[in-house]
Backbone as JSON, one array per atom type, in Angstrom:
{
  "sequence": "XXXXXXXXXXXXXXXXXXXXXXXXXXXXXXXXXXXXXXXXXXXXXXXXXXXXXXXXXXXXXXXXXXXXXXXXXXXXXXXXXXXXXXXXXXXXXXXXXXXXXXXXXXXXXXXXXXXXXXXXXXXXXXXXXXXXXXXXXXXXXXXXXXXXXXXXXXXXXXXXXXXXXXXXXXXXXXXXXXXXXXXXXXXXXXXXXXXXXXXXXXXXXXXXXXXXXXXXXXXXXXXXXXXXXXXXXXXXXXXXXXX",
  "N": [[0.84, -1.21, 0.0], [2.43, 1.45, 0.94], [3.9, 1.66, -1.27], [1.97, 2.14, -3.46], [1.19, 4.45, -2.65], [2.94, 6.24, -2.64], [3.57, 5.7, -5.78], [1.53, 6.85, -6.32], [1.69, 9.69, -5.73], [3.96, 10.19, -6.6], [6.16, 11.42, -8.96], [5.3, 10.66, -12.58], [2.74, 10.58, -11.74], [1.41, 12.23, -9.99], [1.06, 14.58, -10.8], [-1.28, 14.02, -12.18], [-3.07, 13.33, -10.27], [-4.27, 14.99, -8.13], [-5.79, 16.13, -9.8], [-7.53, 13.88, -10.67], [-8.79, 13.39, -8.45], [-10.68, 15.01, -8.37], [-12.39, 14.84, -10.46], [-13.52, 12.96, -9.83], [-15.35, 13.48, -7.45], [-16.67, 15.24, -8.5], [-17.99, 12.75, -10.8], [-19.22, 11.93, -8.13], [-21.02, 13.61, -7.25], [-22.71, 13.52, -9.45], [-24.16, 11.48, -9.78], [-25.25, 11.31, -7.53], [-27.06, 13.56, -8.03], [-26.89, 16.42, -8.17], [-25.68, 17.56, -9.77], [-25.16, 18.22, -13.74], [-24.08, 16.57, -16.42], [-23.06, 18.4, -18.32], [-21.46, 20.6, -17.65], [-19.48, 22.13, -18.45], [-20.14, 22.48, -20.96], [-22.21, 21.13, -23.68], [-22.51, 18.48, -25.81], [-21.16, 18.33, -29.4], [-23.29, 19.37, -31.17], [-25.04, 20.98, -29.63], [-26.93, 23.61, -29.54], [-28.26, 25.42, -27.75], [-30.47, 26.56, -27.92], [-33.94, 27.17, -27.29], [-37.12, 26.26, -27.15], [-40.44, 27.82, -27.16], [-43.15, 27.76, -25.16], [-45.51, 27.08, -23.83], [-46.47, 29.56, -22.52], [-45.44, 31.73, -24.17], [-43.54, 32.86, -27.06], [-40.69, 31.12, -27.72], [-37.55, 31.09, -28.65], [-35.12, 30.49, -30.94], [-32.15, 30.74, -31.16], [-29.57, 30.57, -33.72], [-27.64, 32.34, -33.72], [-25.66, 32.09, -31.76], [-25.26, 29.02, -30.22], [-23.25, 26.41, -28.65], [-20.38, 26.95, -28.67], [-19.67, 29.58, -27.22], [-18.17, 31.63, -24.94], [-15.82, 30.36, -21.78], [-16.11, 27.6, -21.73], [-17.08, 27.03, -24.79], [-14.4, 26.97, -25.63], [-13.17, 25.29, -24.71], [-14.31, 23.25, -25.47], [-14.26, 23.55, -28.2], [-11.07, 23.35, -28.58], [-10.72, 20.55, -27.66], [-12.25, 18.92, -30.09], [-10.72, 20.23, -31.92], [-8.51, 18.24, -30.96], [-9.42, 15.66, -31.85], [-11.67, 14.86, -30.47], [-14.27, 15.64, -30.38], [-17.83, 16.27, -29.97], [-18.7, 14.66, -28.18], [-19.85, 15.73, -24.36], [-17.59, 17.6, -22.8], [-17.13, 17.55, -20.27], [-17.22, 14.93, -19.61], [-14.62, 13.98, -21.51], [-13.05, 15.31, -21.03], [-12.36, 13.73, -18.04], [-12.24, 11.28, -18.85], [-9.5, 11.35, -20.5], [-8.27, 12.32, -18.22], [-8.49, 10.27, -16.18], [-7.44, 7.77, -17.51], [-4.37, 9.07, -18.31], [-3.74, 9.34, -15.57], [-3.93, 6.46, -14.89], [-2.07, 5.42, -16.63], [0.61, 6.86, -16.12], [0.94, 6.05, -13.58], [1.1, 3.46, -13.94], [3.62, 3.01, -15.44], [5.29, 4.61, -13.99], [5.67, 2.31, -11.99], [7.18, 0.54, -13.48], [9.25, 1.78, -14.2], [12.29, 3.12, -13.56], [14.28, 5.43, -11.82], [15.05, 8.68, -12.46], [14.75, 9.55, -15.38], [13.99, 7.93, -16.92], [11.64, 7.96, -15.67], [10.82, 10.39, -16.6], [10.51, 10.48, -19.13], [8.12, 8.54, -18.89], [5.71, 10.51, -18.96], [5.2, 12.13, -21.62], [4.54, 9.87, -22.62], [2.21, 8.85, -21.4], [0.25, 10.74, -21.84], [-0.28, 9.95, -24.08], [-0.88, 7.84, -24.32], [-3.07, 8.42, -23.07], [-4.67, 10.09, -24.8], [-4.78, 8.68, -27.05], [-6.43, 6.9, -25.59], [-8.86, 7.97, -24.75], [-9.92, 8.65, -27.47], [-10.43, 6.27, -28.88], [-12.76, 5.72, -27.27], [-14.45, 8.05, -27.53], [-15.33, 7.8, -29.9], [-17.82, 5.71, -29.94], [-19.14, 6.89, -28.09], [-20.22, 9.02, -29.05], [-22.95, 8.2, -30.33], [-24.04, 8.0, -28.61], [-24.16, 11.0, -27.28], [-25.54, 12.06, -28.9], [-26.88, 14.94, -29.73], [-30.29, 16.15, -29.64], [-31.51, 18.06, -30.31], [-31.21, 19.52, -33.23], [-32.51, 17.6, -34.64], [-35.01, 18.19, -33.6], [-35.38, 20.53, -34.54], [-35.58, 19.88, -37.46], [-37.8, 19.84, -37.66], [-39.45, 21.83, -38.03], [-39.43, 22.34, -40.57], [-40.92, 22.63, -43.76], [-43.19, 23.8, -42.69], [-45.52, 26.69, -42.41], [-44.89, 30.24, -41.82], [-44.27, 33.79, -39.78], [-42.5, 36.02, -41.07], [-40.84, 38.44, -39.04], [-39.31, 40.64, -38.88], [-37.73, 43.64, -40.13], [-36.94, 43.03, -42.43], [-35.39, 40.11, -44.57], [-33.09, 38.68, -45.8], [-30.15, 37.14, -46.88], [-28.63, 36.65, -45.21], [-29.58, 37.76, -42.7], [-32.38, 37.89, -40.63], [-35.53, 37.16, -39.1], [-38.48, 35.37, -37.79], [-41.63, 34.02, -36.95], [-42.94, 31.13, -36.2], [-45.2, 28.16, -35.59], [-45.58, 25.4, -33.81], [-45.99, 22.09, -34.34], [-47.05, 21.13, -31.74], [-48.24, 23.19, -31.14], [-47.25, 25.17, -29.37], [-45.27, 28.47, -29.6], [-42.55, 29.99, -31.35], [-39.32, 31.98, -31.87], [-37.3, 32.22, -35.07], [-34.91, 31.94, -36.78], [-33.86, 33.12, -39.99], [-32.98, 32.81, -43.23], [-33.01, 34.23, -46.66], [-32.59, 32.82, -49.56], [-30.36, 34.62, -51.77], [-30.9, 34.96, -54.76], [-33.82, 34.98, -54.41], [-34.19, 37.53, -53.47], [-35.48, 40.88, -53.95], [-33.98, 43.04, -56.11], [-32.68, 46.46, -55.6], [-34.48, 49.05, -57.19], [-35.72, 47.22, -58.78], [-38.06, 46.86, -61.14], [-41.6, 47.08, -60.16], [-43.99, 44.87, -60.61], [-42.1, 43.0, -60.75], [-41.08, 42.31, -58.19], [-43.12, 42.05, -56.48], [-44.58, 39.91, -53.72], [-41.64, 38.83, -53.94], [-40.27, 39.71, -51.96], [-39.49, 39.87, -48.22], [-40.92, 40.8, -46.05], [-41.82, 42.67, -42.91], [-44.64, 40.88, -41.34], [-44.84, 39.38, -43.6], [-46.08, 35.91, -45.09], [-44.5, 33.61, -45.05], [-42.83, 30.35, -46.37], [-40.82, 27.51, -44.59], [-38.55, 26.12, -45.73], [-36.4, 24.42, -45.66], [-33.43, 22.99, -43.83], [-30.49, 24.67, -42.17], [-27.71, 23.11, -40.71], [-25.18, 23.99, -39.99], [-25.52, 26.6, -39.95], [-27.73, 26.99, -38.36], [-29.8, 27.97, -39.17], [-33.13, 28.71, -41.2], [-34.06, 28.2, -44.51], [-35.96, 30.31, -46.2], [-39.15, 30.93, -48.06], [-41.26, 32.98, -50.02], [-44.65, 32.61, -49.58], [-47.93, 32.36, -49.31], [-49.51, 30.73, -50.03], [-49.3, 28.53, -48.17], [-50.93, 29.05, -46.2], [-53.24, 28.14, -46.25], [-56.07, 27.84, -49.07], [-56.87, 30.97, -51.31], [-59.42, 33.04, -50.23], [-61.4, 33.35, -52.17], [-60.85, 31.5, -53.63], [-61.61, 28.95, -56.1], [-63.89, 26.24, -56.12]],
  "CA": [[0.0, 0.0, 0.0], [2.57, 2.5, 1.17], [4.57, 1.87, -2.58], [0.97, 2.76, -4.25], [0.91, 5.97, -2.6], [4.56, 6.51, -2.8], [3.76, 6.14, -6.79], [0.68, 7.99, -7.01], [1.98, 11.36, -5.29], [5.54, 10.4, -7.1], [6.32, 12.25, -10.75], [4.76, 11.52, -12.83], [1.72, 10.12, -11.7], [0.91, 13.4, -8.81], [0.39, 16.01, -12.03], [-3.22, 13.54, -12.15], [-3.47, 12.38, -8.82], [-5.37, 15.94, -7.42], [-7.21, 16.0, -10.83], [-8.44, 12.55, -10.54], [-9.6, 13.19, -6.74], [-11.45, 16.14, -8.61], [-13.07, 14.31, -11.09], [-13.71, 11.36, -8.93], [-15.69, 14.08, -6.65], [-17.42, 15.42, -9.62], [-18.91, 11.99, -10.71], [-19.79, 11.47, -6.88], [-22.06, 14.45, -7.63], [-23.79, 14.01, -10.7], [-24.64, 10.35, -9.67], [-26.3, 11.82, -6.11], [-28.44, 14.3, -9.14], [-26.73, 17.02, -7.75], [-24.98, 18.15, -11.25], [-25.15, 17.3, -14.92], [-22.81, 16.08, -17.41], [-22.54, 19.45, -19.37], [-21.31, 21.72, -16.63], [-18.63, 22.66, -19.13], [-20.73, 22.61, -22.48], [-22.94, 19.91, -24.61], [-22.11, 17.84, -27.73], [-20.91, 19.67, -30.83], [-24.59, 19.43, -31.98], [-25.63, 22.06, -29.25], [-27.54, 25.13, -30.01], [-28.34, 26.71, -27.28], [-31.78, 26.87, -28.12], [-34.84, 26.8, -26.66], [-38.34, 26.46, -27.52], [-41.26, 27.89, -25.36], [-44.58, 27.41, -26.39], [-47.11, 27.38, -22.57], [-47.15, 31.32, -22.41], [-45.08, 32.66, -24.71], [-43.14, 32.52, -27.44], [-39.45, 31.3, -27.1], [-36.59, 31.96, -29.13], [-34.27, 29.33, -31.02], [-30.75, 31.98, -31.47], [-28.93, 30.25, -34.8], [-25.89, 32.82, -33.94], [-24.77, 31.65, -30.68], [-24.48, 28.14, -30.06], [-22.38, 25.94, -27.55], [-18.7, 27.7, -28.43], [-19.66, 30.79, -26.41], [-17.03, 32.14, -23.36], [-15.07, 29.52, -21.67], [-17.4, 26.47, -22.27], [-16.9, 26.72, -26.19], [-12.85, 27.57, -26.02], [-12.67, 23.58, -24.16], [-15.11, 22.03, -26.7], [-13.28, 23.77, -29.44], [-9.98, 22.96, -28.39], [-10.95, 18.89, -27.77], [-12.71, 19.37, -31.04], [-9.23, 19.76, -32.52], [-7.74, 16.89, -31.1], [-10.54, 14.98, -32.18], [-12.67, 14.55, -29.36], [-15.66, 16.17, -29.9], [-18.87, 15.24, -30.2], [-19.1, 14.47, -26.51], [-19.64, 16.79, -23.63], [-16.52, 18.1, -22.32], [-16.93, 17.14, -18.4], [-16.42, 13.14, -20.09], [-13.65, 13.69, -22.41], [-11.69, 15.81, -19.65], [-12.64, 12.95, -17.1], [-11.55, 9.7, -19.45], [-8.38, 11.76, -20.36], [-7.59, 12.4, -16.54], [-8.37, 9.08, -15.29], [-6.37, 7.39, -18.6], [-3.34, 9.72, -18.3], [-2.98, 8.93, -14.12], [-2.79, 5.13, -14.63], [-0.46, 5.1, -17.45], [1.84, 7.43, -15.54], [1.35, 5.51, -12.27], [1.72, 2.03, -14.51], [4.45, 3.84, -16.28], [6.47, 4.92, -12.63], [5.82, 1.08, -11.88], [7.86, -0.23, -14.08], [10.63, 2.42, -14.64], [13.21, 3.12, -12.23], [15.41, 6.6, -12.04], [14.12, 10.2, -13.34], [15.2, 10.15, -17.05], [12.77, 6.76, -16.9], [10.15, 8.78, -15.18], [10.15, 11.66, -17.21], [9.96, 10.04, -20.63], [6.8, 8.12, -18.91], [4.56, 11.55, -18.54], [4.64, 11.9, -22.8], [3.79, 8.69, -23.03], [0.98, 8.54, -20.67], [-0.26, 11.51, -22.29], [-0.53, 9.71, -25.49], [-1.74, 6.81, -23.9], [-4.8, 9.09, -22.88], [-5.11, 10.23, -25.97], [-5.49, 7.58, -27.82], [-7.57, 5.71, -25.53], [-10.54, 8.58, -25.02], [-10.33, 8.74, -28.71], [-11.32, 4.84, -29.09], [-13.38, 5.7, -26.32], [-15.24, 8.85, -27.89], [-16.58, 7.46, -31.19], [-18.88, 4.88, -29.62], [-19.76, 7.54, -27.47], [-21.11, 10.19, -29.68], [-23.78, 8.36, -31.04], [-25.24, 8.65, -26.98], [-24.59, 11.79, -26.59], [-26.09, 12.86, -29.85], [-28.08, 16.39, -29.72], [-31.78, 15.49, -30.28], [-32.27, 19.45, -30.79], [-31.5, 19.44, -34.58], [-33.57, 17.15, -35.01], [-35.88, 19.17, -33.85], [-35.29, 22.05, -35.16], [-35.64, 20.22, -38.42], [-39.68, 19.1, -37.27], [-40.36, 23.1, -38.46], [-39.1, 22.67, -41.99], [-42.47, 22.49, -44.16], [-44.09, 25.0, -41.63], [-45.79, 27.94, -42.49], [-43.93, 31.06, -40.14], [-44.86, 34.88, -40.37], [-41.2, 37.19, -40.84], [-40.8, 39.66, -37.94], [-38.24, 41.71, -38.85], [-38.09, 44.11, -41.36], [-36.21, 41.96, -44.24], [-35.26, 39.13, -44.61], [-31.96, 38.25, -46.83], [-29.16, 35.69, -46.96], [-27.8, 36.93, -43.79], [-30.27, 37.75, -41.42], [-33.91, 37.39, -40.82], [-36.61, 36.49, -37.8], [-40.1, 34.58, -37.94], [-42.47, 33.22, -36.16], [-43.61, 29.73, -36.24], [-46.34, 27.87, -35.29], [-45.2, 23.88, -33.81], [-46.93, 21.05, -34.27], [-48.11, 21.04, -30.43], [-48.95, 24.02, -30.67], [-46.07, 26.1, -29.22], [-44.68, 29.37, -30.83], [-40.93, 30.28, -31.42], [-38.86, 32.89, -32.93], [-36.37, 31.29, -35.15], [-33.31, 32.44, -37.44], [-34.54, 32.77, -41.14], [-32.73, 33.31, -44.26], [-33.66, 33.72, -47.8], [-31.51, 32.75, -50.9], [-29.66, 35.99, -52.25], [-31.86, 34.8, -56.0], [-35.12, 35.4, -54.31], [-34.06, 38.68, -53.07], [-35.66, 41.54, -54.84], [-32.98, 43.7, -56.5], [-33.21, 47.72, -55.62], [-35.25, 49.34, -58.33], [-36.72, 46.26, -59.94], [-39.55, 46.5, -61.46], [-42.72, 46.68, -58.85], [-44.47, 43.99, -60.37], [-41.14, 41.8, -60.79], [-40.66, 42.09, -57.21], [-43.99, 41.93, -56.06], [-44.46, 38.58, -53.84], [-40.71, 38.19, -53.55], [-39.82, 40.5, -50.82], [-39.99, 39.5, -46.97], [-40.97, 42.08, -44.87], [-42.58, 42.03, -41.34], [-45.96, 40.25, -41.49], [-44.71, 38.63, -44.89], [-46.39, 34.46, -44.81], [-43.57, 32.69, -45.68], [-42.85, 28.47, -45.81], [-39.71, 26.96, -44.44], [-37.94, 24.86, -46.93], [-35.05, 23.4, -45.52], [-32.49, 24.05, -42.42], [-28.92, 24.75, -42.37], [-27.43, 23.27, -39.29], [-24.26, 24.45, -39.2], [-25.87, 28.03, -39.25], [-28.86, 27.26, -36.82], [-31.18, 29.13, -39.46], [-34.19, 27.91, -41.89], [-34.63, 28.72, -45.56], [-37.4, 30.67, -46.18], [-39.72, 31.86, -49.54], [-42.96, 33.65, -50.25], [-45.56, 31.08, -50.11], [-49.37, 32.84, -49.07], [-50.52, 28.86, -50.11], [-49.36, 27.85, -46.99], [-51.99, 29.39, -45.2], [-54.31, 28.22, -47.0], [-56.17, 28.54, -50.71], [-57.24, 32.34, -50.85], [-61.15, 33.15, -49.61], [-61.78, 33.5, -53.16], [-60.47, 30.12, -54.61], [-62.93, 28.34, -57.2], [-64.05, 24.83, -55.81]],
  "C": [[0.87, 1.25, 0.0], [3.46, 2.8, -0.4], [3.83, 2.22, -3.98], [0.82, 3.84, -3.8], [2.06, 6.61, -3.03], [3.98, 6.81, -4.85], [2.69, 7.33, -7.21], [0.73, 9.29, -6.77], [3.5, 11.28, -5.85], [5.25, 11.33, -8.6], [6.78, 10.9, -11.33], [2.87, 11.9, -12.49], [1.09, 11.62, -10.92], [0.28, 14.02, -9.81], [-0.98, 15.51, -11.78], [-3.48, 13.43, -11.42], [-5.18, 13.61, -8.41], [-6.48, 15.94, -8.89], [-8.41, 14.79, -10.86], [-9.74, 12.56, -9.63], [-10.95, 13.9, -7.61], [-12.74, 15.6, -9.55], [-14.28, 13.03, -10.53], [-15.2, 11.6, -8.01], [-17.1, 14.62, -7.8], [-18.66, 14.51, -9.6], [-19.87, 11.48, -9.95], [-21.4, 12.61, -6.97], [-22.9, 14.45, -8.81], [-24.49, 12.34, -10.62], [-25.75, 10.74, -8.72], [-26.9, 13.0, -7.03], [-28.14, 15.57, -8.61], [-25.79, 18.17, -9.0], [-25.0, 17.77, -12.33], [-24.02, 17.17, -15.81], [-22.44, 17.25, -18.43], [-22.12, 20.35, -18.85], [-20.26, 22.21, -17.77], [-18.93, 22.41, -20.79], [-21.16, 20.9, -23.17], [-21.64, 19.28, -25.56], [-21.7, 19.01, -28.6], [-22.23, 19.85, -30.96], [-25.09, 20.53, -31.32], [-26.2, 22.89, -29.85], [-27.7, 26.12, -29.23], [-29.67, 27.08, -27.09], [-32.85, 26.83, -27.59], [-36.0, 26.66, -27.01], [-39.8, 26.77, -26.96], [-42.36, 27.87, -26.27], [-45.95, 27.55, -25.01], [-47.49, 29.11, -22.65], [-46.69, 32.06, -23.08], [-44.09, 32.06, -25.96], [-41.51, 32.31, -27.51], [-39.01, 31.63, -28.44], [-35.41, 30.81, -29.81], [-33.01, 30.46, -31.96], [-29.88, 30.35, -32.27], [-27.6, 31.14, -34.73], [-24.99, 32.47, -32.8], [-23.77, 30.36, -30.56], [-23.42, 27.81, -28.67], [-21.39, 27.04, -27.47], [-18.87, 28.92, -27.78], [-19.15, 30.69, -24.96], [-16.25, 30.7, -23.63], [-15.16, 28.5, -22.01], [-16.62, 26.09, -23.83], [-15.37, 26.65, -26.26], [-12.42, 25.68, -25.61], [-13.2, 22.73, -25.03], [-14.47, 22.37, -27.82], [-11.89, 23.11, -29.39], [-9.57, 21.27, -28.34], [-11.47, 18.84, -29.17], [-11.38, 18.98, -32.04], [-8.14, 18.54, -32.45], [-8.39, 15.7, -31.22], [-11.28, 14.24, -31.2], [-13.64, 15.27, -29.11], [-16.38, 15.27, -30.04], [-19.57, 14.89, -29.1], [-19.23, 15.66, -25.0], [-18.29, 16.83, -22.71], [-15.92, 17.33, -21.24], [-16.7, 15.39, -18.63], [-15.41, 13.05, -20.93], [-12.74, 14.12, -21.23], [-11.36, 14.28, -18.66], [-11.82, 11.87, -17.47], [-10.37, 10.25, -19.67], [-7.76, 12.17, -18.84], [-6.89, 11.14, -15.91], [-7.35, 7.78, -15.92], [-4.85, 7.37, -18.32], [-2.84, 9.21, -16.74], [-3.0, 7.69, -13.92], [-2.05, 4.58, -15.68], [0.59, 5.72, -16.74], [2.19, 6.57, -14.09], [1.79, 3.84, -12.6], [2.84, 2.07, -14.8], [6.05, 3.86, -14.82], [6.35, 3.47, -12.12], [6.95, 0.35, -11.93], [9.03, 0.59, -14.77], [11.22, 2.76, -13.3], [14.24, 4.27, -12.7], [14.53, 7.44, -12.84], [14.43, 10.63, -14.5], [14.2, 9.13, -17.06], [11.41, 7.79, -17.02], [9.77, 9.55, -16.2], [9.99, 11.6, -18.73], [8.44, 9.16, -20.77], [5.63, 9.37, -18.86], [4.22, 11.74, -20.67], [4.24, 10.41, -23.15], [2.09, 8.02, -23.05], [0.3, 9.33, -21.47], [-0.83, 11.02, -23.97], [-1.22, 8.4, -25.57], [-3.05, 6.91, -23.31], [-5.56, 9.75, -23.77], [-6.22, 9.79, -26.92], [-6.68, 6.36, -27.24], [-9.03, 6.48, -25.16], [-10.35, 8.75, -26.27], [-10.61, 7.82, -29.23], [-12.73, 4.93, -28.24], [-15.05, 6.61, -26.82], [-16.25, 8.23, -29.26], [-17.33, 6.65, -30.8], [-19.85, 6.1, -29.05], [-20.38, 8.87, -28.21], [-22.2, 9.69, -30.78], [-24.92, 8.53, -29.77], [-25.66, 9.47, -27.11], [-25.05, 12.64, -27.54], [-27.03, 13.73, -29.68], [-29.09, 16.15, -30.2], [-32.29, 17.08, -30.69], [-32.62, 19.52, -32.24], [-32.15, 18.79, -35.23], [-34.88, 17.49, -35.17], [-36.63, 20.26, -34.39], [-35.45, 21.53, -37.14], [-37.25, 19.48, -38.58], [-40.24, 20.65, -38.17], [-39.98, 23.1, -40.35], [-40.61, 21.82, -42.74], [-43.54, 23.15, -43.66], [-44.4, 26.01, -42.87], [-45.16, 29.32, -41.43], [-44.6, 32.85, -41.28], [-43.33, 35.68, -39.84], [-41.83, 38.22, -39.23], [-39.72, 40.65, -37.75], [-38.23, 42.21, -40.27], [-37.91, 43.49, -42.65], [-35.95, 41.0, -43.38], [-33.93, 38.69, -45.6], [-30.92, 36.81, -46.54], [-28.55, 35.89, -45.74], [-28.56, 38.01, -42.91], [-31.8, 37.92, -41.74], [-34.6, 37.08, -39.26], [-37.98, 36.06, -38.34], [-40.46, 34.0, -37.17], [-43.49, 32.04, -36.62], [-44.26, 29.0, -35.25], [-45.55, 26.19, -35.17], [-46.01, 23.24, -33.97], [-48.02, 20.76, -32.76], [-48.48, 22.75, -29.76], [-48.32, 25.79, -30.04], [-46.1, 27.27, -30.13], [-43.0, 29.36, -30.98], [-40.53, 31.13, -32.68], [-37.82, 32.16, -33.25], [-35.2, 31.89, -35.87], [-33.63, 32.12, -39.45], [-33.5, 33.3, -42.15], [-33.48, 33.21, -45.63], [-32.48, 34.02, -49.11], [-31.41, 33.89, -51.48], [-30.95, 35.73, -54.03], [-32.69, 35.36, -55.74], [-34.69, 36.81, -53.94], [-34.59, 40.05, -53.44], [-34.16, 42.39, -55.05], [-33.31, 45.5, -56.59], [-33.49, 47.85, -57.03], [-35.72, 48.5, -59.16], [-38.26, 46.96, -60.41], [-40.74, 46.15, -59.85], [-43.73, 45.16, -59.1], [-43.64, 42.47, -60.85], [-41.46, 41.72, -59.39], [-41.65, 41.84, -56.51], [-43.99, 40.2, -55.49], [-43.04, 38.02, -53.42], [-40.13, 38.43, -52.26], [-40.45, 40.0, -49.43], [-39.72, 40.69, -46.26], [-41.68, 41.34, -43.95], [-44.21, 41.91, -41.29], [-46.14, 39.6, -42.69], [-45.25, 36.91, -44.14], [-45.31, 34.57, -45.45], [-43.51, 30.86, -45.27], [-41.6, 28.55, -46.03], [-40.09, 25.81, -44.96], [-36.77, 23.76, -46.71], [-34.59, 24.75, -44.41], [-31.38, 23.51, -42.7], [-28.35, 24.8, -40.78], [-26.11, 23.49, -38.97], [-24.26, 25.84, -38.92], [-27.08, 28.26, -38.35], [-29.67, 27.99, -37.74], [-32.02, 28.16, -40.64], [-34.57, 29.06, -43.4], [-35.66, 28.91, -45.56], [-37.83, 31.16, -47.82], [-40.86, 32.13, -49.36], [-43.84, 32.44, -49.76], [-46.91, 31.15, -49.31], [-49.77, 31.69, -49.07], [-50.32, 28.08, -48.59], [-50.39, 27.77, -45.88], [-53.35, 28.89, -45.22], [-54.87, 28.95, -48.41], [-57.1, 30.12, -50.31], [-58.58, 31.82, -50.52], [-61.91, 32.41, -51.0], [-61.64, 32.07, -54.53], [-62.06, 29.53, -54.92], [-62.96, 26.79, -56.12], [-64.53, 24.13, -57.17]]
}
């Protein structure tokens, strides 16, 4: 016992030891329902989003997203060494707990501090590589069920709420299936766009202004927003339609 503590407070194993405890302390908390698994940001898939629909209408923001402040700078950064996909507070965790028993396997079985200190890159690569066997099973769990969601409104009818509408920026309001409302993130293809001074009855019809009907056509989820075009039919055939 006292040559397992001896290694786990020795170099190189110590660097993990207090992280471990930390982590260790962590899980003790989110088992007792006392914290959740995203304290340091979702899945890549995040949004951010929300959808309110009992009293009011919510708000699904297409410019934010997870990567915002500190949160996004750790999911970005795992991200790069190819470990996204998963929420943060488990990639940190399996790389902690990885990294402190290769280094304490590692100080095991080496002897003298040129030994030692060629086991800390090792370990490090031995935590690497094993939350990165670790992560691809795991991101079909912790897959974001939002976008999915978010692609339940495509085929909707929605009414603009902001003055225009173009290829880069837009608002509307949509109507959910249960009923809900939500403001959402709208663009409309630079084509449909009217072009200053067209013609009034070219442009007539194409233009989204605020109280324009429009139907979502499709969503773009790496920008969080929903193609939009004219489309009065959605609402129904006019008063006046022939039977």
């Amino acid at each position: 016992m006292g040559e397992f503590i001896d290694a786990a407070l020795g170099f190189p194993a110590a660097l993990f030891t207090f992280s471990l405890l930390v982590v260790a302390g962590y899980w003790t908390l989110v088992l007792l329902g006392g914290l959740g698994i995203d304290v340091l940001g979702g899945a890549d898939a995040d949004t951010g989003a929300g959808i309110g629909g009992e009293t009011g209408a919510g708000t699904l923001d297409g410019g934010a997203g997870p990567e915002d402040g500190a949160d996004g700078f750790v999911a970005e950064r795992l991200a790069v060494l190819g470990l996204g996909g998963v929420p943060a507070t488990v990639v940190l965790s399996l790389l902690i707990a990885l990294a402190w028993f290769a280094a304490l396997s590692g100080s095991a079985l080496s002897d003298g501090p040129l030994a030692r200190t060629l086991v800390l890159p090792v370990a490090l690569a031995v935590a690497w590589f094993g939350t990165r066997v670790a992560v691809l099973p795991l991101r079909r769990v912790f897959q974001n069920p939002v976008a999915a969601s978010l692609r339940d409104f495509v085929g909707l009818p929605c009414v603009i709420r902001t003055g225009r509408v173009g290829p880069d920026f837009g608002q509307a309001e949509v109507i959910a299936a249960d009923g809900s409302s939500a403001i959402v993130q709208v663009r409309q293809p630079a084509m449909d766009v009217p072009v200053a001074g067209a013609a009034a009855d070219a442009a007539e019809g194409a233009g989204l202004t605020a109280g324009s009907k429009a139907l979502i056509f499709d969503f773009d989820p790496g920008g969080q927003f929903f193609w939009v075009m004219p489309h009065d039919a959605a609402f129904g055939p006019p008063e006046n339609a022939s039977h």
